[in-house]
Every structure is written in C-alpha cells, then in structure tokens.
N, C-alpha and C positions, 0 to 999 in steps of 0.2 A: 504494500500500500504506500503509495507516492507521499509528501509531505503536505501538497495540495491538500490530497482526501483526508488526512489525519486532521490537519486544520480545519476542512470544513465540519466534517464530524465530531470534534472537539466543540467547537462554538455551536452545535445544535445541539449536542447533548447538556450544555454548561448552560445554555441558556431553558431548556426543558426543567434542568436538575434546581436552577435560580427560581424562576415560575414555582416550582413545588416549594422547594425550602424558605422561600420567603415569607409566606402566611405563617408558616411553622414558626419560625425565628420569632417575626412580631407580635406574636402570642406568650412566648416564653423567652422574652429579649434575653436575659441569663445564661440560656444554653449557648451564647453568641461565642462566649469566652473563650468556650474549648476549643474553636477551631484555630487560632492561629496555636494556639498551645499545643494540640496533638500533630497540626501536620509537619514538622520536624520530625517527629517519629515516626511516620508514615509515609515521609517523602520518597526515601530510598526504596521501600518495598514495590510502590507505584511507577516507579521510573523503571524498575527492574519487569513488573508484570503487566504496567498498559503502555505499550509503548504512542499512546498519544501523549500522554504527559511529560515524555523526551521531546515536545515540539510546542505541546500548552502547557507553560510552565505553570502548574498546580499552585503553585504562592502568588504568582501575580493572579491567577483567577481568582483564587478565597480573597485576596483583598480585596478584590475588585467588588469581589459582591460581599464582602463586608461595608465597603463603602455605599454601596446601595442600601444595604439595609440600615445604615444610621441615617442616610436622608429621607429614608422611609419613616423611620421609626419616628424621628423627629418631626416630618409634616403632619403624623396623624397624632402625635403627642403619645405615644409608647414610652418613650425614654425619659429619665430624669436628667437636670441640669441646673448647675448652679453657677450664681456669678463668679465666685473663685476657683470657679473651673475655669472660666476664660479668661481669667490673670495669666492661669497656670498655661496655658496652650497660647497665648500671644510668645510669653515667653521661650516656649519651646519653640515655636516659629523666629522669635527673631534670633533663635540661636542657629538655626536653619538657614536662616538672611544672610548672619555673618559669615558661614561655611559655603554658602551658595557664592559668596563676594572671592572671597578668597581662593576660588577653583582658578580661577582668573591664572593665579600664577601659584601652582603647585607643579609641581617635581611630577607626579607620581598623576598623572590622569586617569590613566583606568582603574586604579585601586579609587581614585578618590572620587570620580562618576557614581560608582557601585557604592560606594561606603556614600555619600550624599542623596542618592535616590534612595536607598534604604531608611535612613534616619529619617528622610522630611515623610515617606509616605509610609511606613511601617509603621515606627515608632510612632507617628502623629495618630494616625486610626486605631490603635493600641490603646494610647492615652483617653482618647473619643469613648472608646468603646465599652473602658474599665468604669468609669466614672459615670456614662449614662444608663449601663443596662443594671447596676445596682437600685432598685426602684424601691427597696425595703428589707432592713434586717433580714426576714424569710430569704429572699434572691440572694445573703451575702451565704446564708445560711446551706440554700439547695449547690452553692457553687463547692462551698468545701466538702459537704455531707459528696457528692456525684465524684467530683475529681480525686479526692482521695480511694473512692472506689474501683475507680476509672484506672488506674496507675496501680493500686493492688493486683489486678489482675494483668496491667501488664506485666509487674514484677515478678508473677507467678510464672509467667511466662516463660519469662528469662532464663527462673531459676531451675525448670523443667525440660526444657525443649531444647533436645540437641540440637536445632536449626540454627538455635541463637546462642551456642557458645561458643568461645573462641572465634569470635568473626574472624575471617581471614586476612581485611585487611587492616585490622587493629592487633593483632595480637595477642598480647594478654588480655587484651579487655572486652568486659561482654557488650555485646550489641544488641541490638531493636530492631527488627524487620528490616537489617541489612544498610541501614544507616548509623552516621558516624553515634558510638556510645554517648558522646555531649550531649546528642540530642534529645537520650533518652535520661542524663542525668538530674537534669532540671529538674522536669515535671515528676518525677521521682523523687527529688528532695522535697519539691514542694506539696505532692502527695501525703508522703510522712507525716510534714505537720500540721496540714489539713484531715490528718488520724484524729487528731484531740478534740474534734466537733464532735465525735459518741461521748466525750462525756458529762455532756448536757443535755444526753438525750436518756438519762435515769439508767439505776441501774440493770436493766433489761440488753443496753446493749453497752454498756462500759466496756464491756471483757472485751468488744473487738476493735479497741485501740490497740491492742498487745498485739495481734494477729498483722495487722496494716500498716503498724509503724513499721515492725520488726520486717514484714518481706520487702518494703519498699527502702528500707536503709541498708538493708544485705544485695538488692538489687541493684541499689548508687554504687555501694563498694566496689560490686564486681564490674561496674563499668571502668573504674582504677579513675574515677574524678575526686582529684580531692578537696579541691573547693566546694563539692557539693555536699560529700559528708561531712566539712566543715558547717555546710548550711544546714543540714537536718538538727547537728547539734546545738547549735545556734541558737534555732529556731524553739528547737526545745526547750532548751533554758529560761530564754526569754520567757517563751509562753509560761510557763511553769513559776516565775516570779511576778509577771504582770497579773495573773489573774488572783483574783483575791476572792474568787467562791470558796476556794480550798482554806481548811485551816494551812498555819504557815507550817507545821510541823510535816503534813503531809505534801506541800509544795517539795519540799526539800528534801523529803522520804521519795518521790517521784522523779525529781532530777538525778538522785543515786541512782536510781532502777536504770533507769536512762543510760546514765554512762555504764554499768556493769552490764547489761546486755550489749550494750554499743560494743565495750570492750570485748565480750564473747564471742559473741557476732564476727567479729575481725578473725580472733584466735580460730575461732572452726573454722572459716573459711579462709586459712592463710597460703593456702597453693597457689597454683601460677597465675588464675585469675587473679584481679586486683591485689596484686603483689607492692603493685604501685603505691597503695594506700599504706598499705602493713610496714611498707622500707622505710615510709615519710614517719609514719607514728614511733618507728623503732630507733631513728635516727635523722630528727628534722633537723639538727644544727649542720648535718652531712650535705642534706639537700638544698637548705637553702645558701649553704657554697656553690654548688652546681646551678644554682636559681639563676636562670640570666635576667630576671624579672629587677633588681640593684641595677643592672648595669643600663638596660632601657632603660630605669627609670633617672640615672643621670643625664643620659645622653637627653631627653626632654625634657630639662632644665636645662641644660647647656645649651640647646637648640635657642629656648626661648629667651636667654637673654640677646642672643643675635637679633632676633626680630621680634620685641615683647610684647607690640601692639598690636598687629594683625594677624601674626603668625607666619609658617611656614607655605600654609594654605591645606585644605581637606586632603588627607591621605599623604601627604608631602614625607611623613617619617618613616614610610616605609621604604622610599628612594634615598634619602638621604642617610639614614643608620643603617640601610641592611642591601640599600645599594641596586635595587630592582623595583621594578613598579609589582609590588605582589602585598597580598593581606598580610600585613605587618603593622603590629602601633605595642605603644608603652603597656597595653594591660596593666592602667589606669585610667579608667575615661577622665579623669579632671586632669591629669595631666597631659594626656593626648588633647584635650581639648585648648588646652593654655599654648599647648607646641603649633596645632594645627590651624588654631584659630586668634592667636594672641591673648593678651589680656580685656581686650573689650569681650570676647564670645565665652573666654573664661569669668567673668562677672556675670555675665546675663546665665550661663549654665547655673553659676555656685546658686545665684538668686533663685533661680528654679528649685533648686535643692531645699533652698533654705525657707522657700516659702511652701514648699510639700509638709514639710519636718513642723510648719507652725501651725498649717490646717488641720493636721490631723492631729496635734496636742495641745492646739486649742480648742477643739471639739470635744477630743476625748477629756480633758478636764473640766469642760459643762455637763458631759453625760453622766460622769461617773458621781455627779450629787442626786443623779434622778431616776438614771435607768435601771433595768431590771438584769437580774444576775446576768439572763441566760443573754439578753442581749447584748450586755457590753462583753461577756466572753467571745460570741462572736466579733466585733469589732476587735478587741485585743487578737483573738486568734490571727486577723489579718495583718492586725501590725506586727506580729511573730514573723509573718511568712514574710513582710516588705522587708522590716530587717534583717532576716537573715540574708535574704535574698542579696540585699544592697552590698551586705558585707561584703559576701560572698562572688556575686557576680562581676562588683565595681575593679576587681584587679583580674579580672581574666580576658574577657571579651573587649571588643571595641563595641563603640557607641551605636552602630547599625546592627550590630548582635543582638542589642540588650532590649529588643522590640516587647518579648517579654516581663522583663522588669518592669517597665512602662504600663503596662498593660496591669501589675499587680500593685501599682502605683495608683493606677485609676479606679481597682474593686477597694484597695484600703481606704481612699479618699471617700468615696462612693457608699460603702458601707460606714465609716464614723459618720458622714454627713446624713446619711439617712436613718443612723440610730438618733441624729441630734433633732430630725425631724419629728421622727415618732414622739419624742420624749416633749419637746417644745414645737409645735405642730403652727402655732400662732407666728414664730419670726421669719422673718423677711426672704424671700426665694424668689427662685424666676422659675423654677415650674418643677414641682415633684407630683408626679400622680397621683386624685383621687383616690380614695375607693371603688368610684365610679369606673374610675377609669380602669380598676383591677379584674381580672376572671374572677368567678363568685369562691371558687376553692384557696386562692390567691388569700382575696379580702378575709378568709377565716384562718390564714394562718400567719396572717401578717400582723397582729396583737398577742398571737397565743406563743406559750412556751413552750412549744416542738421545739 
C-alpha cells in the first residue's frame, strides 16, 4: 500500500474515530487526561503493528483532536476556567515568544524547530487541558482512582510477559509494548502514588494500596529509571506528611513500611534487570563521579555569561557543548532555559514557577480551614504527585519533554481551585460549572465522600 492510500485512509479513519470520540470526551471531559499520558507507551507498539501510523504521526493527531475538543468543550461551556489560569498560560506563551525570537540565531536549527514546536503546542494544550477538564473534586478524584489502575495492570504486564523483558534494544531495562522504558517510567511512578486514593475510600478497599503501589514501583525499577523511583519515593513521603486525616504516629508508621518494602522490592529483584537502580543505591557517590549531569550543568552557566540577555537561542546547547545539531541540553530546564533563552525568558519561566507554587498554596491554605477530610486528601494527593514529579522530572528531560509535567500542573491547579470552589462557592470566577451543567450521576457524587 502506496503512502498516498495510507494517508488517505488514515485521515478517514481519524476523522470517523474524532466524530465518535468527541461526544464521548465532552460528557466525561476527565477521561481527556489519559490520552497524551498513555500514548508514549503505546506509540512504539502502533508504529510496529499499523503501519499507517509510520506516515500519520499518532501524536500530532491526538493533539490535534485534543485541540478540538477544548474548543468544543469551551463553546458549549463543559470545561472549567479560571482567571489565574490565564496569568499562568500568557506567561507560558510569552516564554514561547522569547524562544520563538531567538531561533532567529541558534546554532543548532533542527534540534531547536522540534524542541520549539513541541513546547509552544504540546506543553500549551497540556496546561489547557489539566486545568479545564478538573470540573470538581469527584473529576480530581475518578483521574487518580482510573490511572493508578490503569498502570497496575500495565505493570503486571511487564512483570509477567516475556514479550516485554529484556527489550532488545535497551538492554537491561524492561520495556512497554516495544517503546523506549522512559516512557513507560513516568506514568508508573505517577500510578504509585495515585495508589493512596483507596484510602479514603474506607476500609473495604485500603488493602489495595499495598497490591498497586508495590507492582507499579517494582515495574519503575525494572525499567533501571532512577529519577522515577526517586519520584514514587518522593511522592510518598510527601503525601504521607501532608495529609493530616492520619494520626501522626501512623503517618510515620506508613512512610517506614514505604521505604522497607521499597528497600525489599530492590533486594528480590537485584538481577540484570534494573541493575541500574541497585548500582546507584549501592554506591551513588560512584555515580555521580560518572554523572556528566556537573559538567553540563557548568558549561550553561559559562554559556550564559557570554550572552546573558537573550541567550544562545532554542536548542543552541546542543551544537555548541556537544558539537552537533542533535537532542542534547543541560537536564535542567531553568538552566537550559537561562543558556537558551537568556535572562529575560529565564524571568518570565522562574515567574511561571513561582506563580504555580503561590496558587496552589494559597488555595490550599483557604481550604484547609473549611474543607472536608476526604476532599482536601484529594487535593494534597495531587500536590504529592506535582512534587515529586517536578523534582524528579526538572533534571532529566528538556522542556519539550516535560508536556507531561505540564499537564499535572494543570489537574493540581484544577483540583485545589475546585476544592476552593466547592468549599467557598460564592467568590469571584469566570466560569466553573453548574450542577446544571453536570450528568445527574456526576451532581450526586460531586458533595459526597466517595
């Protein structure tokens, strides 16, 4: 079959598949979430078994019709939206202005085209996406309750099916339907600690945090990521201290268990799978010798005082430290941003940051005089999963990677802001939906403590 007929048959079937799934979405904006999030773990499989997706690139189409269904969602009023969302997305756009400025004169064009159309349209739809389709506590609720199940069984997967050991072309480390292990490291970690939503669901289903946590943090391991089992632990901890339903005695009875299974978990499984992980824990003064992550991170400071105002330009570090136009940056997006962009596109990011970090704990410190356990658990569970996330993610990936983190930026935002609605329903908004505007199963779970 010619590349013609692949194309036309692609764009009939995408647009049949959009027609169906669209009514679906705008009924249950929520379920929107999972798609940029699973198809990194799904991309390689698809590329290997439909070979139209070797010619319609799968990612550009789900955003495509992601971007349809927010200006759907928003003309018929599905979506929430608030004005400090559009503090927060001006500024991520004019961080976008100043990288869009400075392609002008970068080293490095083709890494920095691809690294620039990712960030302005990925990461932007991401941000849109996380922050509107949270419509109420319940929606923050069915995302972690679904996703953490979601990722269980992928994990089971993994840890069962000789298809997916030993990928061939990773080596040690295990894989996910034949795509690179990173991809499946994430949602894996972030699975984990979206485990901790059983238990505010009584103790009828407590017991299957232990089940969920446990195969999705043995599942990160064997991928040999270890920024990501840095992030489950993280994640845990946090959550584990922030929440205050628990007495303190058993917070802290709960983070032991935590690390002692963590540490187990590692020991049984210390063979050639995620060997990676086991060498770092056994001997990380060893590795971070070997870390070239020091020595990038000088050379973008040394970059930036040569040109500290506008920078090197998008993508520019990867020609000039490593001397080819290919995916290469500091693994630190603030300082890739400071080298690539100078100091004005490094202000406008940091502010970005800084005004994320004040919405969501100045909300969370008006809820937490009003709201109810189970709700602010939920809210706190998200800020677990941003933090660890940020930790975690901010020194690995570049900035067009991190469409994800973005995207978990927008359910924490999304969910504090609609816990601070439920709780204070009377202050000032530009548009959180009715009841009216809710399905009638929605409107009865959206007060109760499921």
């Amino acid at each position: 079959m010619d590349k013609n007929t692949l194309l036309l048959l692609g764009f009939l079937a995408g647009t049949a598949a959009a027609g169906v799934a669209l009514p679906f979405f705008l009924k249950r904006p929520w379920l929107a979430v999972f798609l940029p999030w699973m198809l990194p773990v799904m991309k390689g499989y698809l590329l290997v078994n439909f070979p139209a997706t070797q010619v319609l690139d799968i990612t550009v189409l789900t955003f495509i019709f992601l971007a349809l269904f927010l200006v759907c969602g928003f003309a018929f009023r599905k979506l929430a939206w608030d004005r400090s969302y559009t503090v927060l997305v001006l500024l991520h756009l004019a961080v976008v202005a100043v990288l869009a400025v400075s392609y002008s004169w970068t080293t490095a064009p083709n890494y920095g085209f691809r690294k620039l159309g990712l960030f302005a349209i990925f990461n932007t739809i991401c941000l849109i996406l996380g922050v509107s389709v949270v419509r109420s506590t319940t929606d923050a609720r069915k995302i972690a309750l679904w996703f953490g199940i979601l990722v269980f069984f992928m994990g089971i997967s993994m840890l069962v099916s000789p298809s997916y050991m030993m990928g061939y072309k990773w080596q040690i480390r295990q894989t996910f339907a034949e795509t690179s292990p990173g991809n499946a490291a994430f949602p894996l970690a972030v699975g984990a600690i979206c485990s901790f939503i059983w238990l505010e669901r009584g103790k009828r289903f407590m017991f299957l945090v232990v089940p969920i946590w446990l195969v999705t943090f043995v599942a990160t391991y064997k991928t040999g990521s270890r920024s990501m089992i840095v992030q489950v632990l993280i994640g845990t901890v946090i959550l584990g201290l922030m929440y205050k339903g628990l007495h303190r005695k058993i917070r802290v009875a709960t983070i032991l268990l935590v690390l002692l299974v963590s540490v187990t978990a590692l020991i049984s499984y210390s063979g050639t799978v995620g060997g990676r992980v086991l060498s770092f824990l056994q001997d990380p003064s060893y590795w971070l010798e070997r870390s070239e992550r020091p020595y990038l991170w000088a050379e973008a400071l040394k970059g930036f005082y040569q040109k500290p105002l506008f920078g090197h330009g998008v993508g520019a570090f990867a020609m000039n430290v490593k001397g080819a136009d290919i995916i290469e940056y500091p693994h630190n997006f603030f300082l890739e941003v400071l080298y690539e962009g100078g100091l004005v596109c490094f202000v406008l990011f940091t502010l970005f940051w800084v005004l994320v970090g004040h919405y969501l704990f100045h909300w969370r410190r008006l809820n937490s005089r009003f709201g109810t356990t189970n709700t602010l658990y939920v809210q706190d569970l998200w800020l677990a999963v941003l933090a660890a996330a940020f930790l975690s993610t901010s020194v690995h990936w570049d900035i067009s990677g991190q469409r994800l983190l973005w995207l978990l930026v927008g359910i924490s935002l999304g969910t504090t802001r609609a816990c601070n609605q439920e709780i204070a329903p009377d202050w000032e908004e530009d548009y959180y939906p009715s009841d009216a505007d809710l399905p009638e199963n929605e409107q009865e779970l959206q007060y109760s403590d499921v």
